[in-house]
N, C-alpha and C positions, 0 to 999 in steps of 0.2 A: 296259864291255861291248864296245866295236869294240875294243880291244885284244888281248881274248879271242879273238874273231873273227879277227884278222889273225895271232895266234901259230896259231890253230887253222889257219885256212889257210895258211900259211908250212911248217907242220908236214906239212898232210896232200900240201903241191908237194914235200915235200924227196926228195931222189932221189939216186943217181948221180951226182954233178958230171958226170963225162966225160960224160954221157946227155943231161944239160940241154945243157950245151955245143954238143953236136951239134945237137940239134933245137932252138936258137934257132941257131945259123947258116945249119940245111936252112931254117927259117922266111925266114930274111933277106935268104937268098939267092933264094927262090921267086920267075919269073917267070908261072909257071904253077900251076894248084892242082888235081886231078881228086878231088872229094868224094862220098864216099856215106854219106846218114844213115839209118841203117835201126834205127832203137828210137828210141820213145817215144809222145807221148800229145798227143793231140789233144782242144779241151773245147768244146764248143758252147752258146753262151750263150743259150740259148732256155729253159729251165729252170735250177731253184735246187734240192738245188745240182747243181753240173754233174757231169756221171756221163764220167770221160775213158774213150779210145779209143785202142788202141793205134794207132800209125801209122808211117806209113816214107815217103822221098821217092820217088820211082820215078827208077831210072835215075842215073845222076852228075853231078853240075853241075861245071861246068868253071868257074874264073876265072883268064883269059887276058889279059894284058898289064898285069899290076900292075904301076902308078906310083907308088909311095908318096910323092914329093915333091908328084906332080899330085893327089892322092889320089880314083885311078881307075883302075878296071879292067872289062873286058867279062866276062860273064857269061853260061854256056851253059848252061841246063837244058832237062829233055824237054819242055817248051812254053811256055815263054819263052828270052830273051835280050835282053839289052840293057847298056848301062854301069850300074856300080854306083858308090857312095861307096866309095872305102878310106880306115881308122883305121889308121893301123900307132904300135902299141904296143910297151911295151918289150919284151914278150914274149909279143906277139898280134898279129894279124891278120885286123882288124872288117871287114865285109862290108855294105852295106847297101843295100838292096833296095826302096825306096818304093813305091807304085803305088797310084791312085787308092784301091782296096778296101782298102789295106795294105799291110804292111810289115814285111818278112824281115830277121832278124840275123843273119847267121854269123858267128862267129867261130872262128878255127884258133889254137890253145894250142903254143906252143915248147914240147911235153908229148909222147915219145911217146904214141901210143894205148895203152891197158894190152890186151894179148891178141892186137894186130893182127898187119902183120907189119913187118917191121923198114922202118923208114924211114916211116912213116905216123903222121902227128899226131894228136893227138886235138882235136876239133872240137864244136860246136854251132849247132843255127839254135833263131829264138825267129821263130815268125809270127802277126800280129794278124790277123787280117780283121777289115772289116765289114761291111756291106751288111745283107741281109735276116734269117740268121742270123748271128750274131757269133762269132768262134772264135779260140782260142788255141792254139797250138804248138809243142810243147818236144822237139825231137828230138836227138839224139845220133850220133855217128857218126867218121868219119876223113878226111884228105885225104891224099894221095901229091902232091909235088912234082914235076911231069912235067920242068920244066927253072928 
């Protein structure tokens, strides 16, 4: 069964060499990332089962001074900032966002975007909340390498 799994998704990355190429070096070389995720779905845990919600982040988050050896980077959204954990994978680049209510995942895919415009990755956040209502967050989107 995970073998199935790993052809299938081996299958469905296969692309362009020269395209791969490119965007795991745009990837590798990023000391800057300016992200917008605008599709997908949001699920609130206060009810069974949970009825999702389309959603979108507002505005761009910026992650500004990635150190992949330190594995750290600042992070700019429309109301927060602060440092974040960096993963840097073979051909990704994990984000991670903790904060007492939760905790945001992005990660940016050496993938172009499919539809964007040239030079913009394809990307995802995964966000937990908790507190008083519970909620989960599965968005989609792009980043451009500003340097």
């Amino acid at each position: 069964m995970l073998n199935t799994l790993l052809l299938t998704l081996l299958t469905l990355q296969a692309g362009p060499l020269a395209a791969q190429s490119a965007a795991l070096q745009l990837l590798r070389s990023a000391k800057t990332l300016s992200c917008s995720f605008d599709s997908g779905t949001t699920v609130f845990l206060n009810r069974y089962p949970p009825e999702p919600v389309r959603d979108s982040v507002p505005g761009p988050i910026t992650f500004d001074g990635i150190d992949r050896s330190a594995g750290r980077a600042h992070m700019v959204a429309t109301d927060t900032a602060g440092s974040v954990q960096v993963i840097a994978e073979l051909d990704a680049l994990t984000f991670v966002d903790a904060a007492p209510l939760g905790v945001s995942i992005y990660t940016v895919f050496a993938r172009f975007a499919p539809g964007a415009r040239p030079q913009e990755l394809a990307a995802v956040v995964s966000t937990h909340i908790s507190g008083i209502v519970p909620a989960a967050q599965l968005l989609y989107g792009k980043c451009r390498v500003l340097n």
